[in-house]
C-alpha positions, 0 to 999 in steps of 0.5 A: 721255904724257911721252917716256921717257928710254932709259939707254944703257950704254957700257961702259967699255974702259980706265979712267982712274987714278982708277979703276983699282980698277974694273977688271974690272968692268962699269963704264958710262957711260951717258946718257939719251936720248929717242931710242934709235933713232937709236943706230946713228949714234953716233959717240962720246959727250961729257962736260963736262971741268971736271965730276965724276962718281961711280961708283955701284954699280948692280943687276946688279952694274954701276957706272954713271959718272954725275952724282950728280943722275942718281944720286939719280934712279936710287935712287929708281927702284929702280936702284941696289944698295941701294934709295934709297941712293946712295953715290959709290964714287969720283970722275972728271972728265971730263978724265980720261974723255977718251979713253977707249974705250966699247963702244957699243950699236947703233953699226957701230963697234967702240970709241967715244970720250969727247970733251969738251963745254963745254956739257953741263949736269950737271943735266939727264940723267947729264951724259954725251951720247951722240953722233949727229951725223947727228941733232943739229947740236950734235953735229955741230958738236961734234965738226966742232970737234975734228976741224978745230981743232989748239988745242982738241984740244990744251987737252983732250988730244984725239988726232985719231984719236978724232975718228971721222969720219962720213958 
């Protein structure tokens, strides 16, 4: 049959100002992946700088940092707070994700980072990727990126400490 994708949550640990008001809640960002199994490798996760996300109320009472794209294809799943409705609560830009600690499922490490990705497409998915760069050469090269070039770091605001190394 067709792959499933699997949502993985990354719980969101410190919370840009224009989202501040969800603090104290449990608020994710979350991709979809094919490949679940490789998720011990994550290193970190990526959102497109320029884009915007919407916090959307969620079961469970969870608030999921996703595209609204993404949004629309959870209500219809019966994901959502209200069944086939999905209001925007709020709006973040992945620039001011950046930087952000997540708690990641499955990774050895103990905070992850959103890093910028000029290639993601907020059509397909949620529009954030997580980050297996011992699985996926995008990734690695990715993040390779922003480990070895000053400039880039800069124009987005990267600290190079948030660039986890890997094996």
């Amino acid at each position: 049959g067709p792959q499933e994708y699997v949502g993985i949550k990354m719980k969101l640990l410190d919370f840009p100002d224009s989202i501040k008001q969800f603090v104290g809640k449990n608020v994710y960002l979350v991709a979809a992946t094919l490949r679940a199994e490789t998720m011990y490798g994550q290193t970190n996760c990526y959102v497109l700088p320029e884009a915007e996300y919407g916090v959307y109320h969620m079961k469970n009472d969870e608030y999921f940092v996703i595209s609204e794209r993404a949004a629309r294809n959870f209500a219809f799943q019966e994901m959502t707070h209200v069944e086939r409705k999905f209001p925007r609560l709020a709006t973040v830009t992945g620039q001011d994700l950046i930087g952000k600690a997540l708690k990641a499922p499955l990774t050895s490490y103990e905070k992850v980072y959103a890093l910028p990705m000029t290639t993601i497409s907020m059509t397909k998915g949620t529009g954030i990727v997580t980050s297996v760069p011992s699985d996926s050469p995008d990734d690695w090269a990715a993040l390779r990126d922003l480990q070895t070039k000053e400039g880039l770091r800069e124009k987005y605001n990267v600290k190079e400490e948030w660039c986890v190394p890997f094996a």
